[in-house]
C-alpha positions in Angstrom: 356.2 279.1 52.9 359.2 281.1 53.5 360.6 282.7 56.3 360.7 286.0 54.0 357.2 285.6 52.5 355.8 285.2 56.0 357.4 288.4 57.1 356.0 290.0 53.9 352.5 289.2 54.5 352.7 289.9 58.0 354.0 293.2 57.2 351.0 293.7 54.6 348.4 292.9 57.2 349.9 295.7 59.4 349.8 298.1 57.2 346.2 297.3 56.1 345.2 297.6 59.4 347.1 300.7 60.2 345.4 302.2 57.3 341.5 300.6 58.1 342.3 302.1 62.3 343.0 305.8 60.8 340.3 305.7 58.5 337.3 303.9 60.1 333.7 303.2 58.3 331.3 306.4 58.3 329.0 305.1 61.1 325.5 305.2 60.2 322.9 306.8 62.9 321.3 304.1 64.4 316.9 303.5 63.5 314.0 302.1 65.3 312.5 301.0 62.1 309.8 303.6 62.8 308.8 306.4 60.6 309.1 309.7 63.0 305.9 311.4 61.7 303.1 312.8 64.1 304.0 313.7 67.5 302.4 315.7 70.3 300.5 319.0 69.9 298.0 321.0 72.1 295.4 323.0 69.0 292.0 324.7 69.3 289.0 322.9 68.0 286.3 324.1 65.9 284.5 324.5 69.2 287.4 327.0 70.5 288.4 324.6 72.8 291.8 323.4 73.9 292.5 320.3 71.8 295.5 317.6 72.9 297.0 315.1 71.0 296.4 313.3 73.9 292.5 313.1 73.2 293.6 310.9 70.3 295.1 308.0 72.1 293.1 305.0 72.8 291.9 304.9 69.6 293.3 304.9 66.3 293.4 308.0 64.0 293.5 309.6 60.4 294.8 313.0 60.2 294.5 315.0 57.3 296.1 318.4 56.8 294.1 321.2 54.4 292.4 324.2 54.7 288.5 325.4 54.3 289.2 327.6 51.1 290.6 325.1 49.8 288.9 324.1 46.1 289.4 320.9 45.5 291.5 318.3 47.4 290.6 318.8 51.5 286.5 318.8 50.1 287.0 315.3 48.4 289.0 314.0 50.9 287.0 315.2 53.7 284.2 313.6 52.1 286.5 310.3 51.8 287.0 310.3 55.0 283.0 310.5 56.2 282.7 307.5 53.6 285.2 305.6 55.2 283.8 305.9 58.7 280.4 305.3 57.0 281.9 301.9 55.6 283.7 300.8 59.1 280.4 300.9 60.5 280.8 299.9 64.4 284.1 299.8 63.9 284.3 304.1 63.2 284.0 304.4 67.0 287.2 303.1 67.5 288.8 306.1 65.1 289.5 309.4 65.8 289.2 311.5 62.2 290.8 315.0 62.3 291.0 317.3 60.2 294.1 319.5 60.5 294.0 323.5 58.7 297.3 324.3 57.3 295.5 328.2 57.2 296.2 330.2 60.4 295.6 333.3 59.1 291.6 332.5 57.9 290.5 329.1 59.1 289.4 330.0 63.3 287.8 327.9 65.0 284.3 329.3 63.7 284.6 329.1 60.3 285.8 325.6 61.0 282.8 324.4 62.6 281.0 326.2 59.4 282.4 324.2 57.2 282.3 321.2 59.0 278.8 321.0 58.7 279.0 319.5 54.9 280.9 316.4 55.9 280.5 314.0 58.9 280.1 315.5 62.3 282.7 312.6 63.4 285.2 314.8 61.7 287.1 317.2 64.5 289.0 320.1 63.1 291.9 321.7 64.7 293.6 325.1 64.0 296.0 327.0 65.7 298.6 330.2 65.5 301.3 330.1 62.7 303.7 328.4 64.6 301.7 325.7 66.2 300.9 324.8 62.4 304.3 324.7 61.0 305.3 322.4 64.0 302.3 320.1 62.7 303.5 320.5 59.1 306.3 319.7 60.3 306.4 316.8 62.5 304.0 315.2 59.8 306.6 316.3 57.1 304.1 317.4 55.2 304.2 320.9 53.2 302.0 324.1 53.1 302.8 327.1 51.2 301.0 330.6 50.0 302.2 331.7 47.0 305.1 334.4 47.0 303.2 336.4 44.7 299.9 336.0 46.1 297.8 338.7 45.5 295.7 340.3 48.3 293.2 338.5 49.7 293.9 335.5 47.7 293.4 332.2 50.1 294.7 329.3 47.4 297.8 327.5 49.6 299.7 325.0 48.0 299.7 321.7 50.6 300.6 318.2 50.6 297.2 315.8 50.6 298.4 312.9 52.5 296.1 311.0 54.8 298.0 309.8 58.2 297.0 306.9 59.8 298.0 306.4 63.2 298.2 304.1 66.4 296.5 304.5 69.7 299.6 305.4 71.1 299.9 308.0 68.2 302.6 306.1 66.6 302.6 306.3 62.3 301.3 303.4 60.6 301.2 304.2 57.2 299.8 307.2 55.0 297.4 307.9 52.0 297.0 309.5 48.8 294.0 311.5 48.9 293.3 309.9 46.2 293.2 306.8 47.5 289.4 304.8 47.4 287.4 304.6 50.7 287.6 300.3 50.5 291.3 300.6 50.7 291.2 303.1 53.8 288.5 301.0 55.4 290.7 297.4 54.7 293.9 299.6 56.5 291.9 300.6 59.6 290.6 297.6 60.0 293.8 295.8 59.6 295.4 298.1 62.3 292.6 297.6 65.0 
């Protein structure tokens, strides 16, 4: 090779790296190859007692979020849920279930132990004021919403239906349809323990 093609290529190769220094790759943020869903919170229980996310470690949980008026999805899924203990047998001590209410404004901590009483009594619910929820809908990026033109008194909330399954640490494992069948809830939990 040539004296003069050597000097040509040399020059190419500073000019491509001139050009890669000033414009350098968009850097990406770095992961943990965890999903950041969950976290801690401090809610009342159905009892009116101070509740603590921290009462959930040690054991591994599924969290649902709904709402007591609700018509349709939190019932049946509530009811999935007391199947699924039903079906881990011993194993449903080592699982904290909770139930979650998206509804600040209607679902205290008496009407939740109402309604609690037509599912398993293994089920814990948990309400709180409006901004303790939308942290919870939050940090499980999940969604609740009234309608804008909700009429008085109307209670319907639009929500997501997922089913959280959690560590004992409190770390996300995976989550769940609500439609999802019991057997495949039971085969996850007892997969995780």
């Amino acid at each position: 090779m040539s004296k003069k093609m050597k000097l040509i290529l040399f020059t190419c190769l500073i000019v491509v790296l001139i050009i890669a220094l000033q414009n350098p790759a968009p850097s990406s943020p770095p992961t943990t190859g965890k999903a950041d869903i969950g976290g801690a919170f401090t809610l009342t229980d159905q009892h009116g007692r101070p509740f603590s996310s921290d009462a959930l470690k040690g054991r591994h949980s599924l969290i649902f979020l709904g709402y007591s008026n609700c018509p349709d999805i939190c019932p049946a899924t509530l009811l999935l849920l007391g199947d699924t203990l039903k079906k881990l047998g011993p194993d449903a001590d080592k699982v904290n279930t909770v139930f979650i209410s998206v509804d600040s404004q209607n679902d205290s901590p008496e009407k939740l132990a109402e309604y609690l009483k037509n599912f398993d009594p293994r089920i814990v619910a948990l309400t709180g004021d409006e901004a303790q929820i939308e942290s919870i809908i939050k940090a499980y990026k999940g969604y609740a919403k009234r309608p804008d033109d909700a009429a008085p008194g109307n209670t319907l909330i639009s929500h997501s239906g997922w089913i959280y399954l959690m560590d004992k640490d409190g770390n996300y494992i995976s989550h769940f349809d609500s439609n999802v069948h019991s057997d495949t809830l039971v085969q996850a939990v007892k997969a995780a323990l």
